[in-house]
MILUM-751271 format. One line per 10 residues: number of its first residue (from 1); their letters; for each residue x, y, z of C-alpha. Coordinates in steps of 0.02 Angstrom, whole numbers, plus 50000, padded with zeros to 5 digits. Example, Ala and Ser with C-alpha at 12.3 -4.5 7.8 and 13.67 -1.06 7.14 Angstrom:
1> AS> 50615,49775,50390; 50684,49947,50357 $
END
This chain:
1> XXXXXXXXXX> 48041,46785,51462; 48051,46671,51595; 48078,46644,51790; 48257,46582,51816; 48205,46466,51954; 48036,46384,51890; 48042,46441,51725; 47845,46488,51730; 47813,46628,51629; 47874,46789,51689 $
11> XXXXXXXXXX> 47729,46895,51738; 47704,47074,51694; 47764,47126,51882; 47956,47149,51833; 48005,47115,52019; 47933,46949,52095; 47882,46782,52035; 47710,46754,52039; 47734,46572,52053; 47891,46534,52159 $
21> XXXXXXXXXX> 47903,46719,52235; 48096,46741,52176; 48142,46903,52164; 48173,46964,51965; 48273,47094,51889; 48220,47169,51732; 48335,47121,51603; 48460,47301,51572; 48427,47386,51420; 48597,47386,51308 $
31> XXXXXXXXXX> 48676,47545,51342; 48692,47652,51166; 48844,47733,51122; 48832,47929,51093; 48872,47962,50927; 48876,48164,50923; 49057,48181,51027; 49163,48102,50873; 49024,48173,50750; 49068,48348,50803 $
41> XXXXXXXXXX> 49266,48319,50803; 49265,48249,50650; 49181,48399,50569; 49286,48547,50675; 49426,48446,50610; 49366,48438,50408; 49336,48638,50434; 49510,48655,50517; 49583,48568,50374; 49488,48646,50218 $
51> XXXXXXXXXX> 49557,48826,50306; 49745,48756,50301; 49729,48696,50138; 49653,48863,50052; 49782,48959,50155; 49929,48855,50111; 49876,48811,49903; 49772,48937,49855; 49832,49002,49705; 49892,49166,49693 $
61> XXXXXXXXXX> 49846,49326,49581; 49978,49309,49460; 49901,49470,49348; 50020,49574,49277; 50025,49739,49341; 49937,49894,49283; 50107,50012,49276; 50268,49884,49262; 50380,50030,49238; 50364,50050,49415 $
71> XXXXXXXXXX> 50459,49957,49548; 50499,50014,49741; 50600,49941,49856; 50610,49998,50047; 50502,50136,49988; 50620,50182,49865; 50532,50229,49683; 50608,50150,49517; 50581,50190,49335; 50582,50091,49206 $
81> XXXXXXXXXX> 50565,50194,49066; 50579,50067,48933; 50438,49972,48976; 50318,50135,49009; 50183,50159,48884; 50094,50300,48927; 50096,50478,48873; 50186,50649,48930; 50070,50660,49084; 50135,50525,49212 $
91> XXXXXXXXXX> 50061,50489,49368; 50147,50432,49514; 50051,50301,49609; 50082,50305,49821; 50085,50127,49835; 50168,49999,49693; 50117,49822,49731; 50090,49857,49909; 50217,49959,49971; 50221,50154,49984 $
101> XXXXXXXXXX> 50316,50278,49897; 50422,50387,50011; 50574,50425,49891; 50621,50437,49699; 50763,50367,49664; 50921,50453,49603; 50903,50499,49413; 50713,50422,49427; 50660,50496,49274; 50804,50557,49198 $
111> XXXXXXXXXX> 50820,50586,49024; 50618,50567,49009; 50621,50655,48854; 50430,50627,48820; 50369,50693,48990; 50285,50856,49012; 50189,50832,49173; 50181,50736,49341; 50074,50710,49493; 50181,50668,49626 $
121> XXXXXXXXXX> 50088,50567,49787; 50058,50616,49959; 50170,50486,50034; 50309,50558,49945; 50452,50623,50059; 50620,50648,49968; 50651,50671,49781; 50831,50602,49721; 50978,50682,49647; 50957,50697,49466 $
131> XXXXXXXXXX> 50759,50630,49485; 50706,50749,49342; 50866,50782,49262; 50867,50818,49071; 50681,50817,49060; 50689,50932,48918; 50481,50932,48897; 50432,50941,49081; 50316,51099,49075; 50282,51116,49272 $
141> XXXXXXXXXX> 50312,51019,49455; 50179,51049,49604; 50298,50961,49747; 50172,50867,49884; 50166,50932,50055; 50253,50811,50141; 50416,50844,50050; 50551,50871,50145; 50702,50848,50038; 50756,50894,49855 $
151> XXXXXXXXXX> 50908,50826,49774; 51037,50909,49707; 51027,50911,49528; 50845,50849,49536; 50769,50961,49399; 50940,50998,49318; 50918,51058,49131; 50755,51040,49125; 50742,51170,48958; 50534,51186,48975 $
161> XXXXXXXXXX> 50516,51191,49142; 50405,51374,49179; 50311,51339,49375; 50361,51251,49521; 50285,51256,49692; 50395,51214,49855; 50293,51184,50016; 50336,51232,50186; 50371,51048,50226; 50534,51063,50103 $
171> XXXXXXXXXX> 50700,51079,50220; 50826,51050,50103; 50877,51089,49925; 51039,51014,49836; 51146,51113,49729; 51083,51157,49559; 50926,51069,49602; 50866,51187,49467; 51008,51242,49365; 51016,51283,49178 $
181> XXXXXXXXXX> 50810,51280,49189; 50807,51408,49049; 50609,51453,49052; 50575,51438,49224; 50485,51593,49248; 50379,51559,49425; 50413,51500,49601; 50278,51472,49707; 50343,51469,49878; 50255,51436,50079 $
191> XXXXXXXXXX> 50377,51566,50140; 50467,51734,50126; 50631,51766,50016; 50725,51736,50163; 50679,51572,50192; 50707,51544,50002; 50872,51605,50014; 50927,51492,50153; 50854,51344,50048; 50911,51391,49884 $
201> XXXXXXXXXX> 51085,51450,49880; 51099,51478,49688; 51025,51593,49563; 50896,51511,49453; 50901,51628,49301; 50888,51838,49290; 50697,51810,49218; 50639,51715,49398; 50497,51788,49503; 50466,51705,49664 $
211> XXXXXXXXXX> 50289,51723,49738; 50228,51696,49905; 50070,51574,49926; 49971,51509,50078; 49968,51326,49994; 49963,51222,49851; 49763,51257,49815; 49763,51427,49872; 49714,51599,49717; 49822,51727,49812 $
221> XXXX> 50015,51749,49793; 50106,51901,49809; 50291,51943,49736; 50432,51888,49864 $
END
């Protein structure tokens, strides 16, 4: 470099000429951009779109389900029984593709002619009108102990039927919720025959004997 007024050589001292004595500015450096502000933007905004995009196309689990017969709607439990494939001991799942089962339907599993036992769920709050009708090989029902209500005809002609048990949760039995139910011989009841009688209006059959229990797990019952 050189002096701008002279042009001798410009010394090392970045301030004065040592020939002429003009004052000299050191030439600015060139100012470099910052790179790491629209590095950083770009990259939230690649992770911000890669989210979107798995949310909005991931594909979805399109398996079939494990029991098909099943459908619910508003809680509501559905039977299919010509699509069920499993044997006479059915199980009754508390949720069906995500939603819980507070109800059978009316006449769920009527006319199940190949069903001798079922395990009802927890969630399960009101059984149908005609749920059980005509299930001429259901042996025995434990009902769960957050049912409340029992349809009227739910267990109508149910020829094999021998046990049931009724919690203390159950408020409300329909007419001939258990009529023509030839072999049932035992009801296991959370109560005293009083309370039976104000639940059950109708005489089941003359060879009937109604126990008291403490529960559906519990070894001691006692005659009503």
């Amino acid at each position: 470099m050189f002096c701008p007024k002279c042009n001798a050589p410009r010394p090392n001292d970045p301030v004065f000429c040592g020939e002429c004595g003009t004052t000299l500015i050191a030439p600015p450096k060139p100012k470099k951009g910052k790179l790491w502000p629209p590095l950083v933007f770009l990259a939230v905004m690649f992770t911000i779109g890669c989210v979107v995009f798995a949310l909005t196309y991931a594909p979805k689990d399109n398996a079939p389900s494990a029991t098909p017969w099943f459908s619910v709607e508003d809680g509501v439990l559905y039977f299919d029984y010509s699509l069920y494939t499993g044997d006479g001991n059915l199980v009754v799942p508390e949720t069906v593709n995500g939603e819980k089962v507070t109800a059978l339907s009316d006449g769920c599993f009527s006319d199940c002619d190949t069903l001798t036992s079922v395990t009802l769920p927890d969630s399960l709050i009101t059984i149908g009108d005609k749920a059980f009708s005509d299930c001429d090989k259901l042996r025995g029902v434990k009902l769960t102990e957050n049912v409340t209500s029992i349809g009227a005809k739910a267990f109508y002609s149910c020829a094999a039927l021998e046990a049931v048990y009724v919690p203390a949760s159950v408020q409300t039995i329909g007419n001939d919720a258990f009529g023509r139910c030839t072999a049932l011989r035992n009801v296991f009841f959370v109560g005293d025959i009083a309370g039976w009688n104000a639940l059950y209006h109708q005489k089941i059959n003359p060879n009937t004997r109604f126990y008291r229990v403490d529960g559906p797990n519990s070894d001691s019952y006692s005659p009503l």
